[in-house]
C-alpha positions in Angstrom: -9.4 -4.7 4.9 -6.7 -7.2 5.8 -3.8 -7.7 3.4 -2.5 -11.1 3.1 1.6 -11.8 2.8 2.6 -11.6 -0.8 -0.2 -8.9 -1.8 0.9 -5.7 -3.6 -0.3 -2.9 -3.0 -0.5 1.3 -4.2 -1.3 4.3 -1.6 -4.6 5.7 -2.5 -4.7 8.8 -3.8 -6.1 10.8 -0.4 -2.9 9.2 1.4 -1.0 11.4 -1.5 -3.3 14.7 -1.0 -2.6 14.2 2.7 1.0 14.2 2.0 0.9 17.4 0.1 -1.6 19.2 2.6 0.9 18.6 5.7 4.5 19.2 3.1 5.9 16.1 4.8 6.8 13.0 2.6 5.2 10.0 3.2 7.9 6.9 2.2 6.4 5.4 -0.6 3.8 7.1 -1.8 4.8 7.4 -5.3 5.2 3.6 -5.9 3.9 0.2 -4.1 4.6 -1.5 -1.2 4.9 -5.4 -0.7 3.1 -7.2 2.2 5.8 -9.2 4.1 4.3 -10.1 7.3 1.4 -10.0 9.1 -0.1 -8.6 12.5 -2.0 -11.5 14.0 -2.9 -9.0 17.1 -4.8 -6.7 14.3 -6.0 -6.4 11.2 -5.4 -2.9 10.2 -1.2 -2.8 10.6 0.7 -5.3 8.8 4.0 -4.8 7.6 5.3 -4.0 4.2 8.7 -3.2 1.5 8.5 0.2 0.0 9.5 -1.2 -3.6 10.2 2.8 -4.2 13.1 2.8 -1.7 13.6 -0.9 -0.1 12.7 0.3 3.3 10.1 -2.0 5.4 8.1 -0.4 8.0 4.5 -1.2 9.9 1.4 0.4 7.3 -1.7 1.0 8.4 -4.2 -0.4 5.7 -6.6 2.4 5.5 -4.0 3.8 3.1 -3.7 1.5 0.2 -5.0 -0.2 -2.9 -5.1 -3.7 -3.8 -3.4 -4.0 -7.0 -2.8 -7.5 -7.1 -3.4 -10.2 -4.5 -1.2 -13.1 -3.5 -1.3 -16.0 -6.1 -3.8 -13.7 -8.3 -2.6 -13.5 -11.8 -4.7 -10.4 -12.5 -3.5 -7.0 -12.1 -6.1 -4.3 -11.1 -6.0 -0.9 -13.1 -7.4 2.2 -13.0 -9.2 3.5 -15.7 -7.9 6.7 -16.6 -11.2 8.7 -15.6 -10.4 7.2 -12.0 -7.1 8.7 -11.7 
């Protein structure tokens, strides 16, 4: 899926059992990460703000959530069952 400038997004849950199967911390995984630019050579990287730590870095999209797209005024949320 190809993220759009502006979308926010949440690590999905395997990218945290990943993290915790290897013991090394992924940056981020905890909170969300902000899309600030785009890749126009792929669709899979774009890069992103850890909102966790203010760092930015290239993500690979296989590893998030959609929790609220650019100019949506709906917030996605889990149901608890989903956690």
């Amino acid at each position: 899926m190809a993220f759009n400038v502006g979308d926010l997004l949440k690590f999905k849950p395997a990218s945290q059992v990943n993290c915790a199967l290897t013991g090394k911390p992924l940056l981020g995984t905890d909170g969300f990460v902000l899309v600030t630019d785009s890749l126009e050579s792929s669709k899979r990287f774009f890069y992103g703000l850890a909102c966790e730590t203010g760092e930015a870095q290239l993500w690979s999209s296989d590893r998030f959530d959609m929790v609220s797209a650019v100019g949506s005024k709906k917030i996605s949320r889990r149901k608890k069952s989903e956690s």
